[in-house]
C-alpha positions in Angstrom: 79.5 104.9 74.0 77.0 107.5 73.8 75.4 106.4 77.2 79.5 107.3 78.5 79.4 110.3 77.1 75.8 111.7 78.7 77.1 110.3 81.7 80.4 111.5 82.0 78.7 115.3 80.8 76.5 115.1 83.5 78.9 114.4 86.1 81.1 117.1 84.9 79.9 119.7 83.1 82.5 122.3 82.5 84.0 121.6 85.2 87.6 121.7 85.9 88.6 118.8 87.3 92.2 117.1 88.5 93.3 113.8 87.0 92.1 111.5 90.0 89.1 113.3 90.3 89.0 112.1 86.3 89.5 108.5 87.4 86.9 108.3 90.0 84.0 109.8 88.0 84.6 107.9 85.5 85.2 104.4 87.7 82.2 105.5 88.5 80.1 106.1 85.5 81.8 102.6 84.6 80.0 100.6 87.6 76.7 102.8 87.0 76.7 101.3 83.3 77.4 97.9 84.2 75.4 97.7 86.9 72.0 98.4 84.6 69.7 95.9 83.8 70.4 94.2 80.3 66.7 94.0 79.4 63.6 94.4 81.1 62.1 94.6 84.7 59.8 92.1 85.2 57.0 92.9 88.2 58.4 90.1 90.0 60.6 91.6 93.0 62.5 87.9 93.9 64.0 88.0 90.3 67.3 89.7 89.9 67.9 91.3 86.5 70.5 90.4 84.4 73.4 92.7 84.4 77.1 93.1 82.8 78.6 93.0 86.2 76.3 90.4 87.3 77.6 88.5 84.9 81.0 88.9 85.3 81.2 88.9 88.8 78.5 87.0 89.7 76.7 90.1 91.6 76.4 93.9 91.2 79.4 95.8 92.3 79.4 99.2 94.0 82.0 101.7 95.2 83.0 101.8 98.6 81.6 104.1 100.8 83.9 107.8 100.9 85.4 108.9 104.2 86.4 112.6 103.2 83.1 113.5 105.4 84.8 111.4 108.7 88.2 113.2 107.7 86.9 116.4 107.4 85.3 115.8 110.9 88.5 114.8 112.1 89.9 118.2 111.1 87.5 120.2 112.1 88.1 118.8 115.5 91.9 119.1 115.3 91.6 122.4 114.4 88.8 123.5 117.3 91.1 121.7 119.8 94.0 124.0 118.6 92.0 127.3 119.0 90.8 126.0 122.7 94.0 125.5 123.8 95.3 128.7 122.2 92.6 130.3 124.2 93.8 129.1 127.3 96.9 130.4 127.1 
């Protein structure tokens, strides 16, 4: 619990924060956790270490990769398009 807690402090902070921001964090905190090694590293590289996820899911799991740069892009783009054309008229 007390790794959650360092976690979930360093992600936030004293932040303010909205309810699915809340959610995601701490999905993520969650797969960071399970995703660490359950004892430890040997020096051999083809060894995979034992984790909670591995485990339960047979491999490590990760979160799927965020698209709010692409949709910003996309805005951004909307938005110079608009002023061009409002330029042209």
């Amino acid at each position: 619990m007390g790794l959650m807690k360092n976690a979930f402090r360093k992600a936030i902070g004293n932040e303010n924060i909205t309810f699915k921001q809340l959610k995601e964090v701490l999905l993520e905190v969650e797969i960071t956790l399970k995703n660490r090694p359950l004892g430890y590293l040997d020096n051999d590289i083809e060894l995979q270490p034992s984790t909670p996820n591995g485990m339960i899911h047979g491999a490590n799991i990760s979160l799927p990769e965020d698209d709010t740069d692409k949709q910003d892009k996309v805005k951004a783009m909307v938005k110079r398009a608009r002023y061009l054309k409002r330029c042209k008229e």
